[in-house]
N, C-alpha and C positions, 0 to 999 in steps of 0.2 A: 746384447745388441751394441754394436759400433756407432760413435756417430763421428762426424766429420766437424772438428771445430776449425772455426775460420778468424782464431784471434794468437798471438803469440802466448799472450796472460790469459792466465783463468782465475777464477777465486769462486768460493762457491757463495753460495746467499749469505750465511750465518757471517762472512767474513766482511761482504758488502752491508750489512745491518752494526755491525761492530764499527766496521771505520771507514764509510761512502767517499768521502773524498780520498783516502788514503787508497782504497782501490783503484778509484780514477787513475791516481796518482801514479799505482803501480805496472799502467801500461803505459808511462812516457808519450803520453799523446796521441796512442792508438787506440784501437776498441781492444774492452776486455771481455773475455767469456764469463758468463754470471754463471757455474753449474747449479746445476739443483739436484741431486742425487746422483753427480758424477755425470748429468747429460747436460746439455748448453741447454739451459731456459731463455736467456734472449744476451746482448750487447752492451755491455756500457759504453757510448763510442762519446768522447769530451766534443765539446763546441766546434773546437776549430776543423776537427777531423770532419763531424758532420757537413757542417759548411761549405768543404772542400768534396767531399761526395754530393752535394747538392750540385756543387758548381762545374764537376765532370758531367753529372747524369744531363743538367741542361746542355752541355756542350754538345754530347750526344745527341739529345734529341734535335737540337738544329743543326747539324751536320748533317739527319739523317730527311730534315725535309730540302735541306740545299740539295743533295742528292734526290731526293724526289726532281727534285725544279729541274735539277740539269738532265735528267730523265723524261723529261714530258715533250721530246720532240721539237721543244722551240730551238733556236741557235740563243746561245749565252751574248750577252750583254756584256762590253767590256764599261767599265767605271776606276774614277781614283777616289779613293776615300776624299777626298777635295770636295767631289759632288756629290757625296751622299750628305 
């Protein structure tokens, strides 16, 4: 069976048990695939990358109810950031 990994770096467990930051280390600041019998068992993703996918997915999600708002039939409201 195929599976679809979604990291550049892989290392399998035994590699991550042997030398855990050194793994970290070995995707340069992205997530790395942890395998486990050659199939992705889960992510190493380091601090800042996490962070920064926390700080997109919020972006999303408020983007996606300002589009609600401007979707609810009212007319928009002009403002300058001065009066908020």
């Amino acid at each position: 069976m195929t599976h679809r990994i979604l990291a550049e770096t892989t290392a399998s467990i035994s590699e991550l048990k042997r030398n855990p930051m050194g793994t970290v280390a070995a995707g340069a600041g992205l997530p790395v695939a942890v395998l486990n019998r050659n199939e992705p068992a889960f992510y190493c993703v380091p601090a800042q990358a996490y962070e920064a996918l926390m700080d997109r997915l919020e972006d999303l999600e408020l983007n996606d109810i300002a589009d609600a708002r401007l979707n609810d039939g009212k007319a928009p409201l002009k403002v300058s950031l001065d009066e908020l």
